[in-house]
C-alpha positions in Angstrom: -5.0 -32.2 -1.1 -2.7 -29.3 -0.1 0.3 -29.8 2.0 -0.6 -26.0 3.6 -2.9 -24.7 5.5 -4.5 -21.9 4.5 -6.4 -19.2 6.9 -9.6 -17.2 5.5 -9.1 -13.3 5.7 -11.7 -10.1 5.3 -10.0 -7.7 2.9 -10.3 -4.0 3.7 -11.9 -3.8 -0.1 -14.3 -6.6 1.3 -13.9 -7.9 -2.6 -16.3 -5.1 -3.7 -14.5 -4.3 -6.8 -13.0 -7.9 -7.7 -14.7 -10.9 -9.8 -17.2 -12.6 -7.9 -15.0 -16.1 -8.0 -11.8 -14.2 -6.5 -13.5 -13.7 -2.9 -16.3 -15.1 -0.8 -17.8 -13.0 1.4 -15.2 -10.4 0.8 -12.4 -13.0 1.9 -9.7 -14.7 0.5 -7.7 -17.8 1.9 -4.1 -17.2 2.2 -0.9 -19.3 3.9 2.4 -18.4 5.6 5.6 -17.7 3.7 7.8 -20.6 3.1 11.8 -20.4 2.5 10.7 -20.1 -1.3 8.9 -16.7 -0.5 12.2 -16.0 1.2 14.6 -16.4 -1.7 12.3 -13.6 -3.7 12.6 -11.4 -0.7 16.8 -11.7 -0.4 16.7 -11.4 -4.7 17.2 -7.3 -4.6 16.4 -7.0 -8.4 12.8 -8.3 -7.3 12.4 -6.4 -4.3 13.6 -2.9 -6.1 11.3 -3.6 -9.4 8.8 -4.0 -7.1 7.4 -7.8 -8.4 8.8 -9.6 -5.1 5.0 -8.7 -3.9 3.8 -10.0 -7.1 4.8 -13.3 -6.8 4.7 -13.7 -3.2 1.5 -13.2 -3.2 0.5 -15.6 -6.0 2.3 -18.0 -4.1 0.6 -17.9 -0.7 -2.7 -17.0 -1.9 -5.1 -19.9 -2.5 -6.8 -18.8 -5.6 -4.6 -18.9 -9.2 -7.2 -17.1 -10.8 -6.9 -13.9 -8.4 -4.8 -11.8 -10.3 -2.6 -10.3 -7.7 -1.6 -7.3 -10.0 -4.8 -5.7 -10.1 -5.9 -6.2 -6.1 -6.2 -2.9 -4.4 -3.3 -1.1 -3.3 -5.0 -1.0 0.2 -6.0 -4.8 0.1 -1.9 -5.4 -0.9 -0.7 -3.6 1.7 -2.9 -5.3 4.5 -1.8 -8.9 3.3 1.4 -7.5 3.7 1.2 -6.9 6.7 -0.9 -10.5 7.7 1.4 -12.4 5.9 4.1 -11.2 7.7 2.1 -12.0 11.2 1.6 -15.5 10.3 4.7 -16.3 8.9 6.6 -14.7 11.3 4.6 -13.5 14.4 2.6 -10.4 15.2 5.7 -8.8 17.3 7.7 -6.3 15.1 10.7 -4.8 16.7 12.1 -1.6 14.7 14.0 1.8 15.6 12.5 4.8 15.0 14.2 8.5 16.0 12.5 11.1 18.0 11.1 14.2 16.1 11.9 16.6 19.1 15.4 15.5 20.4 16.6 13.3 17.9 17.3 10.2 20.0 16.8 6.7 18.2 15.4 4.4 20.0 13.3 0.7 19.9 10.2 0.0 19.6 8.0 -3.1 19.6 4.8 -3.3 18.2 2.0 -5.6 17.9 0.9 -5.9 14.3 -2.4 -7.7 15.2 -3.6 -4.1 16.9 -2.9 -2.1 13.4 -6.6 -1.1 12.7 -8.0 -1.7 9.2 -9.8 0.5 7.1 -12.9 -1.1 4.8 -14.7 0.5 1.7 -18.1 1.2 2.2 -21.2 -1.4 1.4 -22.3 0.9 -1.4 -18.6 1.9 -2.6 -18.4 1.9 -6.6 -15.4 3.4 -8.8 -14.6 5.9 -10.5 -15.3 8.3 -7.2 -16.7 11.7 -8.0 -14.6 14.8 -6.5 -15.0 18.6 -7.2 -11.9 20.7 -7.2 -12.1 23.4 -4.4 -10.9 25.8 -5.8 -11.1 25.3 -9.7 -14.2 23.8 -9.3 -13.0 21.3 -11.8 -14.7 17.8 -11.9 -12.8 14.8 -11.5 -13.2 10.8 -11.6 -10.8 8.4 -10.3 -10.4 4.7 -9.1 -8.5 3.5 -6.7 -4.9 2.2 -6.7 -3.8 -1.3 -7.7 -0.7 -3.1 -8.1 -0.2 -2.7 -11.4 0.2 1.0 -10.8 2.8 0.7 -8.0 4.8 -1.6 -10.2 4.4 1.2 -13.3 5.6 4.2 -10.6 8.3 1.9 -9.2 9.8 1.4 -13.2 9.1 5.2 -14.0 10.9 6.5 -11.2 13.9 3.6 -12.2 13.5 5.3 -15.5 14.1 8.6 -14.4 17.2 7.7 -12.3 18.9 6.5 -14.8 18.9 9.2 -16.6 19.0 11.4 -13.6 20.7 14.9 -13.8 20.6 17.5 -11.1 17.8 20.0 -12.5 15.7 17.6 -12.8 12.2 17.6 -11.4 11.1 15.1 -9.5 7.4 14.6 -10.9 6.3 11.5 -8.9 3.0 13.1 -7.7 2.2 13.9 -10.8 2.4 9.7 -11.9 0.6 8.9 -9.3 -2.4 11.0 -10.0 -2.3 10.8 -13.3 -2.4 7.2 -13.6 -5.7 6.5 -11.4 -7.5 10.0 -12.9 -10.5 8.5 -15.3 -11.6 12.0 -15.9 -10.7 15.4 -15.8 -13.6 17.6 -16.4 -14.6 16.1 -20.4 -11.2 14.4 -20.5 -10.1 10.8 -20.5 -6.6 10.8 -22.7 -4.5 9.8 -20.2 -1.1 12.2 -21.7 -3.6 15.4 -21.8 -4.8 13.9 -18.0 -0.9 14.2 -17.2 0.0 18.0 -18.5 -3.4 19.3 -17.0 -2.6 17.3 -13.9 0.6 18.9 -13.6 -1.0 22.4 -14.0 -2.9 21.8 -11.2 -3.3 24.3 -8.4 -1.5 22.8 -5.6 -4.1 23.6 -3.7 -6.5 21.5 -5.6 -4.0 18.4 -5.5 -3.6 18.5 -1.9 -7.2 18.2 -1.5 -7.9 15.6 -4.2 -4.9 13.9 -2.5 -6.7 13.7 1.0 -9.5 12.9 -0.2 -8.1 9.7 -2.0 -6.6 9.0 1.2 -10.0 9.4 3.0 -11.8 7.3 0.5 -9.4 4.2 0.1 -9.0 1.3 2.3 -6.0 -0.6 3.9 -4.3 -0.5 7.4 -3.6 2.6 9.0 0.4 2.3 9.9 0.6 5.6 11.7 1.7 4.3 15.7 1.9 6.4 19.0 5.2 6.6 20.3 6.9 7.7 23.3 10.3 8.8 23.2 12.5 7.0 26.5 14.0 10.5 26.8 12.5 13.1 26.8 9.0 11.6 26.7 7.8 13.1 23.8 4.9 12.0 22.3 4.5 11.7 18.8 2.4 9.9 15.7 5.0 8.1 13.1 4.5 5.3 10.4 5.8 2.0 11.3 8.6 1.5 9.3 9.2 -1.0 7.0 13.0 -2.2 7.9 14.9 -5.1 6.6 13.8 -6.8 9.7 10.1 -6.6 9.0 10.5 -10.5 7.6 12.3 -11.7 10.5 11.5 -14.6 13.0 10.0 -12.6 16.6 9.3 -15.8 18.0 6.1 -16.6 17.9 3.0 -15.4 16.8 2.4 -12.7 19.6 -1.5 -12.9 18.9 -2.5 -13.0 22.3 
């Protein structure tokens, strides 16, 4: 018998995409961090290769068989953001500055009121998309972990080589390595050089429309500057303080 206790969660993804043993009903079973989970979180040269997440989550989540690396990027982000309420409560203090007179101020917000975004009963990969203005067909699936963990060690790659003309091509990762098809092709190195040929036109819409079509959290707040009451949208940002101690769950 386990020594945790584990609590049952819906994933944005609602398992849609996953192996039918990973979920049930579209939920997995998951448990607060432990001083363990801690350790990988104070180990920088986890946290900046990007596998801290990696093994956290094989550690807290119930199932060994779920291969964390290949859940949703949507789904990964949400647990990150449960975990974090059950280990250490739903109350997240942070500072944030003020977009129209500067002024930084704090903020506490209740994580338990972050609205979640599910896939669609019918939703199957790769997702269809016309091009606007080339017309050009494209087919894409939908971010994993895998892929954040292959951006994270190409952009390490390019920093250490870094000199000052050189162009930072990060967008064109990103697309590159969830684009299935572009038009008849699947290569994924002629994907990349037609990819960054793209109108930039056509990338900001295919870029909106991946944000449309995925799942997750949305981490976009109201806030209301104490000074000049200015109202503004901003992400909640994730500080050093997001695993921290509030006291107490703050779920009510």
């Amino acid at each position: 018998m386990s020594e945790f206790v584990y609590e049952s969660v819906l994933l944005p993804s609602k398992g849609a995409l996953y192996p039918k043993d990973w979920t049930k009903d579209g939920k997995i079973s998951i448990r607060p961090m432990t001083i363990k989970e801690e350790k990988i979180l104070n180990t920088v040269r986890l946290v900046k290769s990007g596998k801290a997440l990696d093994m956290i989550f094989r550690a807290c989540i119930e199932k060994p068989e779920i291969k964390v690396e290949e859940l949703l990027s949507g789904d990964r982000s949400f647990l990150l953001f449960y975990l974090r309420c059950i280990s250490y409560g739903a109350a997240y203090e942070y500072r944030i500055n003020c977009p129209s007179c500067s002024t930084q101020f704090e903020n506490v917000y209740n994580l338990n009121e972050m609205k979640v975004k599910y896939l669609g009963d019918k939703f199957k990969e790769p997702v269809d998309f016309v091009l606007p203005i080339s017309k050009k067909r494209i087919a894409y699936r939908l971010l994993r972990g895998a892929d954040e963990v292959a951006m994270i060690e190409e952009r390490e790659r390019k920093l250490s080589s870094f000199n000052a003309d050189q162009i930072d091509d990060s967008i064109t990762f990103r697309l590159s390595q969830t684009i299935e098809l572009l038009e008849s092709v699947t290569d994924k190195f002629e994907i990349a050089r037609l990819v960054d040929n793209m109108l930039a036109g056509d990338a900001a819409a295919l870029r909106q429309n991946m944000i449309d079509t995925d799942c997750g959290v949305d981490t976009s707040v109201k806030h209301i500057c104490p000074k000049c009451a200015n109202e503004f949208q901003a992400d909640i940002p994730l500080t050093v303080d997001f695993f921290r101690f509030t006291g107490g769950r703050g779920t009510e």
